[in-house]
N, C-alpha and C positions, 0 to 999 in steps of 0.2 A: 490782343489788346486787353487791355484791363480799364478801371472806372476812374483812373486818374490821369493817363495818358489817355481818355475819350476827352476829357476834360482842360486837358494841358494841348489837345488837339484842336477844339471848339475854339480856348482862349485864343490862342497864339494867330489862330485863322482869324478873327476877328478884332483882334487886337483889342480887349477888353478882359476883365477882371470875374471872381465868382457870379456866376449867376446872368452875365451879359449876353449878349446875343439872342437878343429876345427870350433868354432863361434857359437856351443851350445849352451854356457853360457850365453845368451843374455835372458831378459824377452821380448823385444821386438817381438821375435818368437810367446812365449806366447801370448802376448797380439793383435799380427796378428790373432791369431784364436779365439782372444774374441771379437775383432769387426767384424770379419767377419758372427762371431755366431750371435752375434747383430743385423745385419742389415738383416740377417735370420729372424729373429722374428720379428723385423719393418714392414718386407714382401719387405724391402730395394731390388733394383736388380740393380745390376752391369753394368749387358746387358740385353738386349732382349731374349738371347737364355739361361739363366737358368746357366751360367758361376759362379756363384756365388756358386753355390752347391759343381761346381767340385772343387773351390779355396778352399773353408771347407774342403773337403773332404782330399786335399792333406796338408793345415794348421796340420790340426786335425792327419794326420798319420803321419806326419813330427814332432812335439810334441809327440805322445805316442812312437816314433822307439825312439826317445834323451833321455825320462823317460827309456824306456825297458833298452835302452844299459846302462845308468847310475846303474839301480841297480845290472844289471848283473855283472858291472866292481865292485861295491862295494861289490858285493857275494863273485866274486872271489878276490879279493884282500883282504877282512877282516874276510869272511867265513867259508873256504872251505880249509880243512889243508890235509896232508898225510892220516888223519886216516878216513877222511870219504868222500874220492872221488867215494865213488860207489854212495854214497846217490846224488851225486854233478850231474854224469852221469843218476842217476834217475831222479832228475829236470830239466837236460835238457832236455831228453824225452820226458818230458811233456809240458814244454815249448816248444817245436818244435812242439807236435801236437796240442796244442790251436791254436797255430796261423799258421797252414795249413788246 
């Protein structure tokens, strides 16, 4: 994925414009956690004390929670009818235990 298609991913889930989705919609987020990836592999530092990792760290799960929620909102808005909300309760299941 790159910073325009994170972008073009946020909008279209959302059905809103640059910046919407409570400021999701921006590649800008995106492309904060590809220079920060960057100057990781340069062996770039921030600070003295290693700041740099935690900045990724939090970049990086601030971009995959804006992907997760986006595709969740596009399951359930285009997905997920009357006839198969058990199946809909099974995926979240499992979605809740990947990520605990």
């Amino acid at each position: 994925m790159d910073a325009l298609s994170y972008e073009y991913l946020i909008r279209t889930a959302y059905n809103c414009g640059p910046g919407g989705a409570d400021g999701r919609a921006e590649a800008k987020i995106y492309h904060k956690m590809e220079q920060i990836e960057n100057a990781i592999k340069e062996r770039a530092s921030i600070d003295s004390n290693g700041g740099i990792e935690y900045i990724y760290r939090s970049a990086s799960i601030n971009v995959s929670m804006n992907i997760y929620d986006a595709l969740i909102k596009v399951v359930d808005d285009f997905y997920f009818t009357d006839e198969n909300k058990k199946m809909k309760k099974r995926l979240e299941k499992l979605a809740t235990d990947i990520y605990i």
